[in-house]
Structure formats: structure tokens, C-alpha cells
N, C-alpha and C positions, 0 to 999 in steps of 0.2 A: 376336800372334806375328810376331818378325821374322826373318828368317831372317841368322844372325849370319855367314854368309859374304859378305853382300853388305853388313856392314859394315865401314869399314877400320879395324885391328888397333888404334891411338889412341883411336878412339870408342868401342870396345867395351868396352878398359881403363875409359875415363874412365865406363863405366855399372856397372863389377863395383866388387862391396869381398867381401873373403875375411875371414871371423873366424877364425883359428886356436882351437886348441885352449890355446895357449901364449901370451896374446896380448902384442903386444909394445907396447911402451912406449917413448920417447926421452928423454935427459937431457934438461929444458928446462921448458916451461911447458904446463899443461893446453892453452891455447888452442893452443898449439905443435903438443901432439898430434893435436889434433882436427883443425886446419887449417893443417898444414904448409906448403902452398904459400899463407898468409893470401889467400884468396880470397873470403871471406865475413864481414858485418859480426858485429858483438861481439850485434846482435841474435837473429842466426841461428846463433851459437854455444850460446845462451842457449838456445836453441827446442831446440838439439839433445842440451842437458844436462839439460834437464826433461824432456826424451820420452825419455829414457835413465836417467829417475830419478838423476840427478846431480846436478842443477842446485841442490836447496836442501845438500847438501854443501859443493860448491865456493861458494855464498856465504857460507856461516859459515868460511870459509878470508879469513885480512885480507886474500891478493895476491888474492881472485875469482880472474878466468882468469889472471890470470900467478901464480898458485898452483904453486911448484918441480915437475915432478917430477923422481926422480933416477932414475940410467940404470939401463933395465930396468922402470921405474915400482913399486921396492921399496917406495917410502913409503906405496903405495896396496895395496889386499888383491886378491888374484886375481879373487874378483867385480868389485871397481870397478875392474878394470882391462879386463876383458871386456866392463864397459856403455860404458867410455872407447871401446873397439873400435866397439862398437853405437853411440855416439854419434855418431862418425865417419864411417861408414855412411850414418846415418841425413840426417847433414850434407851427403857428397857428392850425395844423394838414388840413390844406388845402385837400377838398375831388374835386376840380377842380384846377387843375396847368396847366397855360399858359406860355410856353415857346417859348418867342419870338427872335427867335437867340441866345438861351442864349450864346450858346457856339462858339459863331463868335468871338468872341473877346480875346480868352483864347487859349491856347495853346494844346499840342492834348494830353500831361498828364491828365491835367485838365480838357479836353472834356472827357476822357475816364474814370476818377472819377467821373466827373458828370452825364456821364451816370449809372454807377453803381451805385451810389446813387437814382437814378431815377427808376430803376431796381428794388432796392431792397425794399425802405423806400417809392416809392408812388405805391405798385403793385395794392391797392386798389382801386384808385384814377382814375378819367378822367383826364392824359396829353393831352394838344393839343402841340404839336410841331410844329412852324415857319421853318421851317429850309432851309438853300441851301445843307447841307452837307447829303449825301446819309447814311455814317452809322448809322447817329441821327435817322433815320427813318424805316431804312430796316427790324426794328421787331417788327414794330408797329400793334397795332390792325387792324388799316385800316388807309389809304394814300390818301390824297384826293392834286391833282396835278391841279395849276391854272396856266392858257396860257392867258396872256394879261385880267387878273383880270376875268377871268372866270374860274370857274371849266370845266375843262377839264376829269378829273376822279377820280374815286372814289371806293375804293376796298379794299381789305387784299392785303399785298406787295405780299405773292404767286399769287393772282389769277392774278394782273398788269403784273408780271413778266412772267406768262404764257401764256400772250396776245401778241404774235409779231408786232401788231400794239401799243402799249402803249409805252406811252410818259416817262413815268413811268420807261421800260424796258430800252429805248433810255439812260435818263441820266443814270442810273444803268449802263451800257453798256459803255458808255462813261466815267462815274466816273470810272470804273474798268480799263479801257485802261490808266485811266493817274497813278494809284496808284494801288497796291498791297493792297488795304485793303478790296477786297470782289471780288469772283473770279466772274470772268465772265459768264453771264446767255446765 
């Protein structure tokens, strides 16, 4: 734990990556996106395209890394455009990741790869996770739950889920009655 005021506002940048929920793309080349400012070799691109489940894509592409994309990253599907995001991340070796819905807009393959990569490849890192979706969050460190832009609460998901009044337990509890994917508490 560092305490982020006593680092200055450049360094701080240079340790965060934000995944939108939208994520964006530039006219240019895969390697372009990942490493805009070319500050890393073609081996460490590679590293960041295979830990992103990328990497055997872009080799069956004839340019490899200067594989087009075109603006906005149309050419690519929303999922692969969210691990290009994750790649990028993963490249700057990002020690704070904000994940603002990343996985609203992907499909639930894709959600469940980009939680294992999230798992595996930022276990060091502070995630903050945005999310609506209950299993993006049910093994997080701590959940902190806002009711009409207020924090509401604030805890490890065991200790919420062991409070019968938490808000917390509610959508858990109600997520679990519409779907099969986290039994009921």
C-alpha cells in the first residue's frame, strides 16, 4: 500500500490503465494500439497478446503486429477489442486497473476469459471493478455498493452476504433466482 498523494500526478498516470466499457481502438496497426508510445519490444508485445488470448489471432493475420486496424477498431469484434484493451494493460504492467463495465458489452465467453485473465495476470494489482453483473464481483477483496450515488456499503463479499440486511445479499439473492450462476445465499 502506497499512499497515492505522496506520489506525483505523471507517476501515478504512468501506473493506472482504465478499460472502458466502450473500449476504444485507433486507426493504425495492432502493435500501434497496444504501444502507442513504441516503448516496448515486438517480444513483449507478443507476451502481451498471448496473456490476452490474442496472440495465436494476430499471427494467423499475414501483417502480425502491423495487422490494419481501422478507426474505432470496426474490423475487430467488441470482445477482441476489450482483450486489445486488456492487452495494453497488461503491457504497460499497470499496478492500478479500473474496470468500468468492461465486460457489459461482451459476451459471457468473453466475460469469463476476461475474468481469468484478471485472476491470473493482475493478482498483484488494485482492480477497482464498475460493474452491474454479481459474478464480476463476488470474489473481490471488498464491495463497496452505491444507492442513488451514495455509498451504501462497504465490506468483503462474505462479511455483506452474512448481513441479512445488506443490499449487497438482496441483488446476490435476486441475481441467483434469475440465473444458475451462484447458488443462493
Amino acid at each position: 500500500g502506497i499512499d497515492i498523494s505522496s506520489i506525483g500526478l505523471h507517476d501515478l498516470r504512468s501506473r493506472l490503465s482504465i478499460i472502458p466499457q466502450d473500449p476504444t481502438l485507433f486507426e493504425g496497426t495492432i502493435r500501434g494500439n497496444l504501444d502507442p508510445l513504441e516503448e516496448h519490444t515486438d517480444q513483449e508485445v507478443w507476451q502481451a497478446l498471448d496473456k490476452s488470448q490474442l496472440g495465436d489471432i494476430v499471427r494467423a493475420k499475414d501483417q502480425k503486429l502491423d495487422t490494419p486496424v481501422l478507426e474505432n477498431g470496426d474490423n475487430w469484434s467488441v470482445g477482441q477489442r476489450q482483450l486489445v484493451s486488456l492487452g495494453r494493460a497488461l503491457l504497460k504492467q499497470a499496478r492500478i486497473l479500473v474496470l468500468d463495465e468492461a465486460t457489459a458489452s461482451v459476451d459471457s465467453a468473453t466475460d469469463n476469459l476476461i475474468q481469468k485473465i484478471l485472476r491470473t495476470e493482475f493478482v498483484d494489482c488494485t482492480v477497482c471493478t464498475i460493474a452491474h453483473r454479481i459474478p464480476t464481483v463476488i470474489d473481490s477483496d471488498m464491495v463497496l455498493v452505491l444507492s442513488d450515488g451514495l455509498v451504501a456499503e462497504f465490506d468483503t463479499p462474505t462479511r455483506l452476504l452474512e448481513d441479512k440486511s445488506s443490499m449487497f445479499l438482496r441483488l446476490v439473492t435476486e441475481y441467483s433466482s434469475r440465473s444458475s450462476g451462484i447458488p443462493d445465499f
